[in-house]
N, CA, C and O atoms as a GROMACS GRO file, in nm:
protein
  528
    1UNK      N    1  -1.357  -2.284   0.788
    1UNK     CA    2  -1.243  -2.320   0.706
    1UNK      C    3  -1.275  -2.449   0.632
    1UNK      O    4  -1.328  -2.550   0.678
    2UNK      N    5  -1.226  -2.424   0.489
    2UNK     CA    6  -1.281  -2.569   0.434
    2UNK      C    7  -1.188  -2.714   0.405
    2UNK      O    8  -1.101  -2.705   0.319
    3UNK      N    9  -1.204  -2.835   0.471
    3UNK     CA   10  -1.147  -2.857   0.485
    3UNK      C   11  -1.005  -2.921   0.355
    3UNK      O   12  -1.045  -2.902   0.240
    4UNK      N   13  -0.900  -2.969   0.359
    4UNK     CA   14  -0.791  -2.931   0.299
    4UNK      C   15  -0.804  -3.100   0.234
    4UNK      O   16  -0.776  -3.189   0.313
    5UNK      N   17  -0.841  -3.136   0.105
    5UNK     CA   18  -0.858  -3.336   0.068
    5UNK      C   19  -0.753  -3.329  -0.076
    5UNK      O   20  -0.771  -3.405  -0.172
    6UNK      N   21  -0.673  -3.252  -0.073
    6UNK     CA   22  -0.600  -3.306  -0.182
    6UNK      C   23  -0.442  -3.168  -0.150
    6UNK      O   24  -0.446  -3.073  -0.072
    7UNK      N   25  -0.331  -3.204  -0.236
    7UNK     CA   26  -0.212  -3.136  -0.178
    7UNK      C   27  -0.246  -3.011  -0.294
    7UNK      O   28  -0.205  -2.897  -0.270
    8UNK      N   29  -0.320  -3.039  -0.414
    8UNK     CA   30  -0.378  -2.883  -0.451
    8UNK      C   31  -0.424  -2.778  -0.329
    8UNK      O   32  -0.360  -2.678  -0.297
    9UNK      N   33  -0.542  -2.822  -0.270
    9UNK     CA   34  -0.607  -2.752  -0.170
    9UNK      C   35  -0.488  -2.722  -0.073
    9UNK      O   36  -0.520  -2.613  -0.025
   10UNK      N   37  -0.345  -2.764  -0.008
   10UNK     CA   38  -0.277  -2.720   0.049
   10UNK      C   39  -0.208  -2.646   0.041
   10UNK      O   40  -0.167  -2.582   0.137
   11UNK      N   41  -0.157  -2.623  -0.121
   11UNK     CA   42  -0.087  -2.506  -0.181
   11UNK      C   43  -0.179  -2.426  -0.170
   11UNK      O   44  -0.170  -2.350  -0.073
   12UNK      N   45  -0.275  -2.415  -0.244
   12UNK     CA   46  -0.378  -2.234  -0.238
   12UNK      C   47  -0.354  -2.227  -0.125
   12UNK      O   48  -0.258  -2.150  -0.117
   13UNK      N   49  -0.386  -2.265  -0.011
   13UNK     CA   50  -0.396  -2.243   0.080
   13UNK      C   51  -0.272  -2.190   0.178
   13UNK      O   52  -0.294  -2.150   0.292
   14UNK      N   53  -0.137  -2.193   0.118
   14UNK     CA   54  -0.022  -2.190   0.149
   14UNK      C   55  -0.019  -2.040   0.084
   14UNK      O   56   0.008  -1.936   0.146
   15UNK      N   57  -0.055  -2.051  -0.058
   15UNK     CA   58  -0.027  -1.913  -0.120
   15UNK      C   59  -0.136  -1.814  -0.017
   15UNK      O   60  -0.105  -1.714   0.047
   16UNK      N   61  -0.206  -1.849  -0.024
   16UNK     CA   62  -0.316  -1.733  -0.004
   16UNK      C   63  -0.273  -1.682   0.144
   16UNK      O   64  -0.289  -1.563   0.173
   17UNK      N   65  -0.223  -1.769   0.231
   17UNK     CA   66  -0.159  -1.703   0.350
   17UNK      C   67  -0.020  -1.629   0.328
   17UNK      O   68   0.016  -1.524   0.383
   18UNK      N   69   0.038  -1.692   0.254
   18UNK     CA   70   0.213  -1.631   0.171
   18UNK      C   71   0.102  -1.462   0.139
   18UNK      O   72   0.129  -1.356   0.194
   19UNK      N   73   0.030  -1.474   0.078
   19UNK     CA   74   0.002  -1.346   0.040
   19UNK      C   75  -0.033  -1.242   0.158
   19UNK      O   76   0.003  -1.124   0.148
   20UNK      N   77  -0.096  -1.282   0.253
   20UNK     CA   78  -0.150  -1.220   0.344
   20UNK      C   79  -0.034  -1.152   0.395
   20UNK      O   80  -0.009  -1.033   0.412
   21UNK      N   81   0.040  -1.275   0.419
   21UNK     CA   82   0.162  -1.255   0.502
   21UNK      C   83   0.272  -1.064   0.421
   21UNK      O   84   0.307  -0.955   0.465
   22UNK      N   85   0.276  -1.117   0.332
   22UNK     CA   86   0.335  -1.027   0.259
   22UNK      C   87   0.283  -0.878   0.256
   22UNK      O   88   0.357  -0.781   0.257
   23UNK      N   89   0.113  -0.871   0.251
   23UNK     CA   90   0.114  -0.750   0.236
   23UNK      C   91   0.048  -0.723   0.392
   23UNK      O   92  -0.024  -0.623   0.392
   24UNK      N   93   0.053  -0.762   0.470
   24UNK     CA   94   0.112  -0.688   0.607
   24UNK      C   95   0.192  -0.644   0.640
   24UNK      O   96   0.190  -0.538   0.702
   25UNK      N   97   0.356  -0.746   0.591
   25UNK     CA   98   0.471  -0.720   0.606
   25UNK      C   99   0.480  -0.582   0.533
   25UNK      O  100   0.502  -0.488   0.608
   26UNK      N  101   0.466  -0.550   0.387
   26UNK     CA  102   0.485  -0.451   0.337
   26UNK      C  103   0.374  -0.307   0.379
   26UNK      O  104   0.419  -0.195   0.357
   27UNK      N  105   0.274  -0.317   0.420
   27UNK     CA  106   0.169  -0.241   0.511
   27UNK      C  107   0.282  -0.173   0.580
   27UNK      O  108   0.309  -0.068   0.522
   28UNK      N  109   0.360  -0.197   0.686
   28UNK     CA  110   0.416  -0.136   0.764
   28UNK      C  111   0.514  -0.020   0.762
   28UNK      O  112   0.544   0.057   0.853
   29UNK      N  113   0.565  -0.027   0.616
   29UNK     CA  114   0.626   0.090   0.518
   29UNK      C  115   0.614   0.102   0.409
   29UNK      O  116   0.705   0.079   0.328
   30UNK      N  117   0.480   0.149   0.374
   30UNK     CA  118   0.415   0.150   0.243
   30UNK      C  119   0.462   0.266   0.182
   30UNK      O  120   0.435   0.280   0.062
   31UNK      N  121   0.551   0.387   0.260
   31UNK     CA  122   0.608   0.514   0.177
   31UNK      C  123   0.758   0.446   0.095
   31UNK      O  124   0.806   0.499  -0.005
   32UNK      N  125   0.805   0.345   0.148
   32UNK     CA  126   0.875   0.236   0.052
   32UNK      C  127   0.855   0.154  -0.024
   32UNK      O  128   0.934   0.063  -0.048
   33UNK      N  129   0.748   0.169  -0.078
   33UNK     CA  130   0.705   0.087  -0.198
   33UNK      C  131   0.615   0.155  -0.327
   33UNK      O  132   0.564   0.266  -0.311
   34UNK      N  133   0.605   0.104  -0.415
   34UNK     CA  134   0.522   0.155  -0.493
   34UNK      C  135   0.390   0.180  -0.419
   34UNK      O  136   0.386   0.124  -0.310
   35UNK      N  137   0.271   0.255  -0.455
   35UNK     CA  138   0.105   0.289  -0.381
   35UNK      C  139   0.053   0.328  -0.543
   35UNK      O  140   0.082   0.427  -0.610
   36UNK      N  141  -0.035   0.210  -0.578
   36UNK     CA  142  -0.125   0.253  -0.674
   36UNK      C  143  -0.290   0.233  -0.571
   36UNK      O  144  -0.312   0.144  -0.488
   37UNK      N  145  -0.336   0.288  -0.592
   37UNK     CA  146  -0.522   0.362  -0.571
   37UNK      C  147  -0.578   0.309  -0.662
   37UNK      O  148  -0.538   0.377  -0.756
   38UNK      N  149  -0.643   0.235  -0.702
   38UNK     CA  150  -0.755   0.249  -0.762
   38UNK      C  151  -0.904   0.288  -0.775
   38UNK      O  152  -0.976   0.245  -0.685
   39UNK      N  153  -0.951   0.348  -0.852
   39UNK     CA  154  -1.078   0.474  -0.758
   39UNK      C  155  -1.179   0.365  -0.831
   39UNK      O  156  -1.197   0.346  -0.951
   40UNK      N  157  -1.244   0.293  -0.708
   40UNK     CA  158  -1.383   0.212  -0.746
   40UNK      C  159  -1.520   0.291  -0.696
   40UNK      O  160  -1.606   0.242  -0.622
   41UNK      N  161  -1.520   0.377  -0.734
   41UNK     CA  162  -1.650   0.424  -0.698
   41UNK      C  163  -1.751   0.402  -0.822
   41UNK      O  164  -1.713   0.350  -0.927
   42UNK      N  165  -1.875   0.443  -0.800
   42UNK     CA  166  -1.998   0.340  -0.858
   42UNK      C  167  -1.899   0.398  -1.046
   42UNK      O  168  -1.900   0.316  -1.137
   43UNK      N  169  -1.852   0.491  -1.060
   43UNK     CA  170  -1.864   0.497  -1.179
   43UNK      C  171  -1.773   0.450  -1.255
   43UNK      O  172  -1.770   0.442  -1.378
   44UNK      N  173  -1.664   0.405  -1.139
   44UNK     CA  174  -1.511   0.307  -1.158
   44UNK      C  175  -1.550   0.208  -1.198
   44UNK      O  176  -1.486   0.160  -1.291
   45UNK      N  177  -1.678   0.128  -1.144
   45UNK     CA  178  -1.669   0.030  -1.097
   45UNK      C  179  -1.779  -0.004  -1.210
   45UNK      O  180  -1.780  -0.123  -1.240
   46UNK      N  181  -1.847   0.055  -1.260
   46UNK     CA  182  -1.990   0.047  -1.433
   46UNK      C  183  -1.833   0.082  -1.560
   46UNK      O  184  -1.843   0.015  -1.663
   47UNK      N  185  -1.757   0.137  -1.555
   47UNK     CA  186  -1.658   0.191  -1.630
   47UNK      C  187  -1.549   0.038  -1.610
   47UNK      O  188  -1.476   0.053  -1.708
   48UNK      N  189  -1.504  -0.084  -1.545
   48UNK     CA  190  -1.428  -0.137  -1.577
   48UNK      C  191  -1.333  -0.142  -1.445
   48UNK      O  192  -1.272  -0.248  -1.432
   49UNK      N  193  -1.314  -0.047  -1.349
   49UNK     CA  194  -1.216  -0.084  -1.247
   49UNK      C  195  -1.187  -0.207  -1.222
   49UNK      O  196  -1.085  -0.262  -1.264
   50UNK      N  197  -1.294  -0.272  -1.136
   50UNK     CA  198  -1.259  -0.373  -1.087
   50UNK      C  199  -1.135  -0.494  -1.190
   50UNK      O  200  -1.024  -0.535  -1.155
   51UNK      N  201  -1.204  -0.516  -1.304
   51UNK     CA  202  -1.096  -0.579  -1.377
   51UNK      C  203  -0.952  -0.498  -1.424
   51UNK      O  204  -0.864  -0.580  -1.451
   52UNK      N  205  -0.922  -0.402  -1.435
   52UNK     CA  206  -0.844  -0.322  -1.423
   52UNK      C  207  -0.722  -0.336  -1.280
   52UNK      O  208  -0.600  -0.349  -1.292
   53UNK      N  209  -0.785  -0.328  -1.172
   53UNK     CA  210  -0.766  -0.361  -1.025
   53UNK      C  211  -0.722  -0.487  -1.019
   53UNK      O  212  -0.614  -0.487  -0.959
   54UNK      N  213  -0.758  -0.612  -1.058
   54UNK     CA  214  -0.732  -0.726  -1.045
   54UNK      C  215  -0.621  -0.819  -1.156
   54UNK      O  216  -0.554  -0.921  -1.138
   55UNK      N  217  -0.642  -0.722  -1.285
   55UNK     CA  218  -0.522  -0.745  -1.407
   55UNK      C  219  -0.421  -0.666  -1.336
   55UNK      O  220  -0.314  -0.726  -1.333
   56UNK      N  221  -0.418  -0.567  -1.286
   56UNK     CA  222  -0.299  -0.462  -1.206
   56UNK      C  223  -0.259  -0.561  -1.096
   56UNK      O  224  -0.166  -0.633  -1.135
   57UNK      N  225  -0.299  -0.588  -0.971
   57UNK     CA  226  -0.205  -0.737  -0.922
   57UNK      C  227  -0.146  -0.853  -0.948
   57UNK      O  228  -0.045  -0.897  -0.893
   58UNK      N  229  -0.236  -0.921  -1.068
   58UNK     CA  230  -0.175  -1.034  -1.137
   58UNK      C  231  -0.070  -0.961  -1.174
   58UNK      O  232   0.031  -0.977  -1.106
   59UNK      N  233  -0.065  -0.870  -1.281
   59UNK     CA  234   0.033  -0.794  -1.364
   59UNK      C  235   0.172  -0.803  -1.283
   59UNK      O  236   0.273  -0.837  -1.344
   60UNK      N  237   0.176  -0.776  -1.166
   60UNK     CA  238   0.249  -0.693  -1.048
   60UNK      C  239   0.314  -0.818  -1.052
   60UNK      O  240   0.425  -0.843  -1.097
   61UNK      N  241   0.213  -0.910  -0.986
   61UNK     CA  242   0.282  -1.050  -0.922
   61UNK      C  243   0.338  -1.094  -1.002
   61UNK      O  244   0.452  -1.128  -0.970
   62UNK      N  245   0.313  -1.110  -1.090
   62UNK     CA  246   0.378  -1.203  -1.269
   62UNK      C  247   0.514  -1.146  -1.232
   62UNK      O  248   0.604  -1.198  -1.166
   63UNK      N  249   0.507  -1.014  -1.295
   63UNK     CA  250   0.668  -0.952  -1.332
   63UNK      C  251   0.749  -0.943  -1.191
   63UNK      O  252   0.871  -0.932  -1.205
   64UNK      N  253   0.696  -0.947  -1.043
   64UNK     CA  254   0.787  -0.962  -0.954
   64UNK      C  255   0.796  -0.839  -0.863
   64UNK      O  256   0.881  -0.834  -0.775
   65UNK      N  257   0.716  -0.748  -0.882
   65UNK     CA  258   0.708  -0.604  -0.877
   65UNK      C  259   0.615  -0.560  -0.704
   65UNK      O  260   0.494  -0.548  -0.681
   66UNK      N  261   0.735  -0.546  -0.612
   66UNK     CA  262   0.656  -0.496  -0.510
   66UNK      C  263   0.578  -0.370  -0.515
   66UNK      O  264   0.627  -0.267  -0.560
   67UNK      N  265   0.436  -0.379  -0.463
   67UNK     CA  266   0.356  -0.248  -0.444
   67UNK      C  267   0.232  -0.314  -0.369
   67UNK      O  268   0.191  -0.428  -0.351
   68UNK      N  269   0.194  -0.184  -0.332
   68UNK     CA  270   0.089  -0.172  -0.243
   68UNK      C  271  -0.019  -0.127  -0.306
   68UNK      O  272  -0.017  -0.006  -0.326
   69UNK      N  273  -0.145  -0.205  -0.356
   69UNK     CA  274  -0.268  -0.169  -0.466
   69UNK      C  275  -0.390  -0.172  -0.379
   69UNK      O  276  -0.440  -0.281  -0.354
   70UNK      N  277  -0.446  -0.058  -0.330
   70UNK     CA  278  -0.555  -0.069  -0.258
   70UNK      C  279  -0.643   0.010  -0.353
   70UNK      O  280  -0.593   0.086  -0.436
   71UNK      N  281  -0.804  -0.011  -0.340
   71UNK     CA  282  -0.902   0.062  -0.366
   71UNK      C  283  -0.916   0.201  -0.325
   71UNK      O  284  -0.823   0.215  -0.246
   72UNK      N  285  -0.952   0.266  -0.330
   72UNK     CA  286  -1.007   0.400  -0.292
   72UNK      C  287  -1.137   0.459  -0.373
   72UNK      O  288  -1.166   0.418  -0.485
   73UNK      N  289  -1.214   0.560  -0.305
   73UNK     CA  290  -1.326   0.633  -0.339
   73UNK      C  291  -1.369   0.736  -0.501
   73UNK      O  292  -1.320   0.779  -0.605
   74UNK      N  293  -1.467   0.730  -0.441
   74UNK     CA  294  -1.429   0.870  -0.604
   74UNK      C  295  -1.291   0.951  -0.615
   74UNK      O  296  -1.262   1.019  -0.516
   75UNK      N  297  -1.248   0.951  -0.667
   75UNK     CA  298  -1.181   1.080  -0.720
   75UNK      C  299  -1.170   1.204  -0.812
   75UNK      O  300  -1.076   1.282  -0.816
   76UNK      N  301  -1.311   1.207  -0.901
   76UNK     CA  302  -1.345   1.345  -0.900
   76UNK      C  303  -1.340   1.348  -1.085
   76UNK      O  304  -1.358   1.445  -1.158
   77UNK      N  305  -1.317   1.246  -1.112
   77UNK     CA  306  -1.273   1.267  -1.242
   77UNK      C  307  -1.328   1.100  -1.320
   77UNK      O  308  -1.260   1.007  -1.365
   78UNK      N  309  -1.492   1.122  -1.307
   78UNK     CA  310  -1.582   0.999  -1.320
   78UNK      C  311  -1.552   0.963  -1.518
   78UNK      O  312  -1.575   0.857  -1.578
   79UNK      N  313  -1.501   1.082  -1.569
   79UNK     CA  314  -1.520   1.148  -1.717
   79UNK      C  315  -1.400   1.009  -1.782
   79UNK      O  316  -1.423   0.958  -1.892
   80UNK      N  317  -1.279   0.966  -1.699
   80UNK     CA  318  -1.190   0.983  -1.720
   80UNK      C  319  -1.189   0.797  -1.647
   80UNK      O  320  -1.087   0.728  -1.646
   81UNK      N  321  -1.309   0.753  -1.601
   81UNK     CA  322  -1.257   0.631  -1.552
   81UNK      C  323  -1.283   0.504  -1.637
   81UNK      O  324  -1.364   0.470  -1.723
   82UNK      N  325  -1.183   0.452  -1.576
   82UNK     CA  326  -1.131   0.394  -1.471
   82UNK      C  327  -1.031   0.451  -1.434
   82UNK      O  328  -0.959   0.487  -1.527
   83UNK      N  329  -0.988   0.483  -1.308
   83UNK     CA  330  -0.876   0.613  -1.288
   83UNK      C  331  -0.773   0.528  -1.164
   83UNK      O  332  -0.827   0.456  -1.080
   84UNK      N  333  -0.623   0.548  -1.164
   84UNK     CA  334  -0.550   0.496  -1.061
   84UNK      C  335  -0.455   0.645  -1.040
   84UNK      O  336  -0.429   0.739  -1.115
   85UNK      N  337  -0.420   0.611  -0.899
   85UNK     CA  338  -0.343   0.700  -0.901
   85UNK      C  339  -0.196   0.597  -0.852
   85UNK      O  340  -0.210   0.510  -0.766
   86UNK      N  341  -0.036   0.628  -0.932
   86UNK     CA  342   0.022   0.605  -0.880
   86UNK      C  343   0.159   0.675  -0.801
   86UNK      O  344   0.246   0.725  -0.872
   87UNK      N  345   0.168   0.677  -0.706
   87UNK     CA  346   0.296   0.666  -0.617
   87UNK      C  347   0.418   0.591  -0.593
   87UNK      O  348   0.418   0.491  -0.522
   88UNK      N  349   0.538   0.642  -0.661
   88UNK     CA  350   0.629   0.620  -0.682
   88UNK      C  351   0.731   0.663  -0.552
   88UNK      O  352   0.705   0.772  -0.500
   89UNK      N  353   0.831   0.596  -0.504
   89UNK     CA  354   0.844   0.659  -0.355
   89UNK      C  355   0.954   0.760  -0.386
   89UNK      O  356   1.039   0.745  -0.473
   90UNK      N  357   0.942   0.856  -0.311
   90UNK     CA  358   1.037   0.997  -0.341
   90UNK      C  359   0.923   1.110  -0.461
   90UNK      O  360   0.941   1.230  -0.482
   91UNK      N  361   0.840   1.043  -0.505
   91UNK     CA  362   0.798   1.121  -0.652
   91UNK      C  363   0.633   1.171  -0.625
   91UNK      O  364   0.556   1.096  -0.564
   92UNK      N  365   0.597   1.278  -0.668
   92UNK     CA  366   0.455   1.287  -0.647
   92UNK      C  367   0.383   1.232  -0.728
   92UNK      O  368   0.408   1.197  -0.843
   93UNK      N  369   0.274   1.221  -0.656
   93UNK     CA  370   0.156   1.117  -0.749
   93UNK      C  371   0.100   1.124  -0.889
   93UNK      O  372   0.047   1.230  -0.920
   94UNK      N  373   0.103   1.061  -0.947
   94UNK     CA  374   0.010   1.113  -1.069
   94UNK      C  375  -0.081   1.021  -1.096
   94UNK      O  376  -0.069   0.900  -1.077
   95UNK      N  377  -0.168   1.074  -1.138
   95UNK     CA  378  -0.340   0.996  -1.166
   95UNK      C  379  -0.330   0.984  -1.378
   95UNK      O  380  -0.280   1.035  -1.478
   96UNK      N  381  -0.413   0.884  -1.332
   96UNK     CA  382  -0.404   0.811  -1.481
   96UNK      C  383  -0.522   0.760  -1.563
   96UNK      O  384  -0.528   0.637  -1.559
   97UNK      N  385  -0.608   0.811  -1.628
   97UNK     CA  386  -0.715   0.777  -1.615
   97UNK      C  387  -0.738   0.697  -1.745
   97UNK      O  388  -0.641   0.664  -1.813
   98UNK      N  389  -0.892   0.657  -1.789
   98UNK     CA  390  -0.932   0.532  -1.918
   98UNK      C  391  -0.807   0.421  -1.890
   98UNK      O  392  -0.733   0.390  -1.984
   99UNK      N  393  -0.790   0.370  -1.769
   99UNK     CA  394  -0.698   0.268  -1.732
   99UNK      C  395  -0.781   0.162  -1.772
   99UNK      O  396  -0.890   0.164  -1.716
  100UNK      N  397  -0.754   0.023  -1.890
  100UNK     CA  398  -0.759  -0.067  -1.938
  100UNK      C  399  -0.645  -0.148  -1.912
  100UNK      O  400  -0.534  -0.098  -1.894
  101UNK      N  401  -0.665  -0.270  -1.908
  101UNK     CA  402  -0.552  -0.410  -1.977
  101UNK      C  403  -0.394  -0.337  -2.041
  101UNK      O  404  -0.274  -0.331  -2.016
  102UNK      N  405  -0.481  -0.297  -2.126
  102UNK     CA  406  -0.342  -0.242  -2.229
  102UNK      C  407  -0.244  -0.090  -2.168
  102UNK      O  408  -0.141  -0.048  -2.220
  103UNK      N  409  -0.292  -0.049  -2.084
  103UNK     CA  410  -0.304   0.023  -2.063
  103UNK      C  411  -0.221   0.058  -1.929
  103UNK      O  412  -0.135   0.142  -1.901
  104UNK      N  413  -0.294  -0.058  -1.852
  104UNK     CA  414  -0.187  -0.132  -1.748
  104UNK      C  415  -0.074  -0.151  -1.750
  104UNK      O  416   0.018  -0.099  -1.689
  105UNK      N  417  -0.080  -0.245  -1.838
  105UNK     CA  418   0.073  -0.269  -1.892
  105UNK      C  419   0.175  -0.161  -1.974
  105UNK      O  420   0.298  -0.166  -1.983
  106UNK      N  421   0.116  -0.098  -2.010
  106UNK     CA  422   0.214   0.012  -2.012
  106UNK      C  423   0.271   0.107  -1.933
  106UNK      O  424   0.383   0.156  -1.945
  107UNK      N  425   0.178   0.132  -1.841
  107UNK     CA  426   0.233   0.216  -1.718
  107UNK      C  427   0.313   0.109  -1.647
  107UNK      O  428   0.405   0.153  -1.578
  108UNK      N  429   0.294  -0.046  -1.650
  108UNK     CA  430   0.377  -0.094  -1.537
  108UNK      C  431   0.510  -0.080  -1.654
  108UNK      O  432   0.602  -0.005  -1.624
  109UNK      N  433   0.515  -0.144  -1.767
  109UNK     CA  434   0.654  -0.121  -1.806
  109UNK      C  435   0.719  -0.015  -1.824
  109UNK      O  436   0.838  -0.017  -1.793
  110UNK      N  437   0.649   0.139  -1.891
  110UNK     CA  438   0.738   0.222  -1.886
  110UNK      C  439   0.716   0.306  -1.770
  110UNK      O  440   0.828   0.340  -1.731
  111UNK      N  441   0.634   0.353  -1.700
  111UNK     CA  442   0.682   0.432  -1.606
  111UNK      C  443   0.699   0.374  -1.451
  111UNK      O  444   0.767   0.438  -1.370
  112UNK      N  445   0.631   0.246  -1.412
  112UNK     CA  446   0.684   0.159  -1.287
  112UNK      C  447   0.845   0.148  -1.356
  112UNK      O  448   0.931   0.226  -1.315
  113UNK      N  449   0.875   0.051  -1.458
  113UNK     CA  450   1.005   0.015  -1.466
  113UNK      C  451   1.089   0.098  -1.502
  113UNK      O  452   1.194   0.096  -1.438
  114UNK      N  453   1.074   0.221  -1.633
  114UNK     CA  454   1.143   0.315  -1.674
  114UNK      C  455   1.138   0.431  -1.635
  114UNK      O  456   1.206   0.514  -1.693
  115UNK      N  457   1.087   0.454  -1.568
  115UNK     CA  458   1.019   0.626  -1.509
  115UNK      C  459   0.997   0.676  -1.591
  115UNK      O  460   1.050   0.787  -1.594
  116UNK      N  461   0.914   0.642  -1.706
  116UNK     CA  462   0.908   0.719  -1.823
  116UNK      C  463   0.744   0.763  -1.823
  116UNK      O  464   0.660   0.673  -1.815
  117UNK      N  465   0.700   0.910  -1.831
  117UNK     CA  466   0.568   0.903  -1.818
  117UNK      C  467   0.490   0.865  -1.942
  117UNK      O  468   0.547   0.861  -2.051
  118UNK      N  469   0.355   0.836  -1.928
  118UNK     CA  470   0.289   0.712  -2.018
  118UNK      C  471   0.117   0.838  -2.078
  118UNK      O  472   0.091   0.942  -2.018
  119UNK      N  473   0.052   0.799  -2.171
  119UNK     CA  474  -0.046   0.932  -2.253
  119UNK      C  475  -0.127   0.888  -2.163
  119UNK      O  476  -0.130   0.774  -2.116
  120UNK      N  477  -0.196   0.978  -2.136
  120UNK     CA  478  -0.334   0.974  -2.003
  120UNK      C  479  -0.327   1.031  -1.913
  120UNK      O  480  -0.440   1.060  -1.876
  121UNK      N  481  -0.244   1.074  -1.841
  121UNK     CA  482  -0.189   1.155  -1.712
  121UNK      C  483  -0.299   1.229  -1.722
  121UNK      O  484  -0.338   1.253  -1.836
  122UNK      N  485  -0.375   1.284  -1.608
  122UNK     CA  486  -0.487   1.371  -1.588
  122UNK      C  487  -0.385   1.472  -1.472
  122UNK      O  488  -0.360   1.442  -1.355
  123UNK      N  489  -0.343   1.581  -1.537
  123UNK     CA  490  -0.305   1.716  -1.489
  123UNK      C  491  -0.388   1.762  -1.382
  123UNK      O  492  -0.510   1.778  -1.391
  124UNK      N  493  -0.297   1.787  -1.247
  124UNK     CA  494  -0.353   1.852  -1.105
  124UNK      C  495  -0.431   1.991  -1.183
  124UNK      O  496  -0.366   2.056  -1.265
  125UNK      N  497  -0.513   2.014  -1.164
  125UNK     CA  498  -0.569   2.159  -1.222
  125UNK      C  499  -0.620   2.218  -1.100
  125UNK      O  500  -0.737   2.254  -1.088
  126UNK      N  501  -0.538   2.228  -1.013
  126UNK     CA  502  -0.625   2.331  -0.881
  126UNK      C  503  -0.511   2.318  -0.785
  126UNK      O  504  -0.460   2.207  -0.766
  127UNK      N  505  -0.464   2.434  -0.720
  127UNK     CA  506  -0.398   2.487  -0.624
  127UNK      C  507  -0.439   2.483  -0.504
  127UNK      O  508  -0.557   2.517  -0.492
  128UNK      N  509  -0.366   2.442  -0.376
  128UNK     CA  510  -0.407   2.490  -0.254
  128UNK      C  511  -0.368   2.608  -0.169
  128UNK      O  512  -0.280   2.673  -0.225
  129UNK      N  513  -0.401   2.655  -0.056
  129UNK     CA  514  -0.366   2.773  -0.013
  129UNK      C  515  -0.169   2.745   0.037
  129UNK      O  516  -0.085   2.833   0.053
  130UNK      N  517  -0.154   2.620   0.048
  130UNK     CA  518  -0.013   2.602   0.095
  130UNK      C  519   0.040   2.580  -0.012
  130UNK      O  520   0.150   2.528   0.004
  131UNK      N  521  -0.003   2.604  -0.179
  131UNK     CA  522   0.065   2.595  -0.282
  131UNK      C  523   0.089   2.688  -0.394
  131UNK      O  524   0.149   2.666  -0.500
  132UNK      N  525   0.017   2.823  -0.342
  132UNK     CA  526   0.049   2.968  -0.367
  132UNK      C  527   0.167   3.038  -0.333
  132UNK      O  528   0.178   3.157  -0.361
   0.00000   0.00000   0.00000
């Protein structure tokens, strides 16, 4: 731990546990909150994720907006990345792909805030045997 020589270093250090704190607290009923995915796999991640991933929390935190933003694996649709999927609670998922900055921000304002769906949606194209 490094040590703490000015009341700057005590705030980060205040936040960064405030944060911890929070998304444990919210961990515990994450089917109550927003769940965005972000798919960092190698081709997420040459394609832009990561900054994508990290403008998507600032984004979040700025406007006030509880959710739960974890990473996740390929998802199948390398054509199409940077790709998130989000979860809305009560609503099924939808995946979103060429997720940019600008791009971000539009899904958080119109369909996080308005439920309004946003151009990019990558359509489920495959059925399962429990969906025949």
């Amino acid at each position: 731990m490094n040590k703490i020589k000015s009341i700057f270093d005590l705030k980060k250090l205040q936040s960064e546990v405030q944060a911890k704190i929070k998304l444990r607290e919210n961990g515990d009923n994450p089917e109550d909150l927003i769940q965005i995915k972000v798919s960092l796999a190698t081709c997420g991640i040459a394609s832009g994720a990561k900054d994508t991933m990290n403008y998507l929390i600032e984004e979040l935190d700025h406007q006030g907006i509880d959710a739960i933003v974890t990473q996740t694996g390929c998802m199948g649709y390398c054509y199409a990345e940077p790709t998130i999927e989000l979860t809305i609670p009560g609503q099924q998922p939808v995946v979103y792909g060429f997720v940019n900055k600008v791009k971000t921000l539009e899904i958080i304002e119109k369909h996080i805030k308005l439920n309004e769906m946003v151009d990019g949606i990558i359509p489920v194209a495959y059925s399962t045997i429990d969906n025949s």
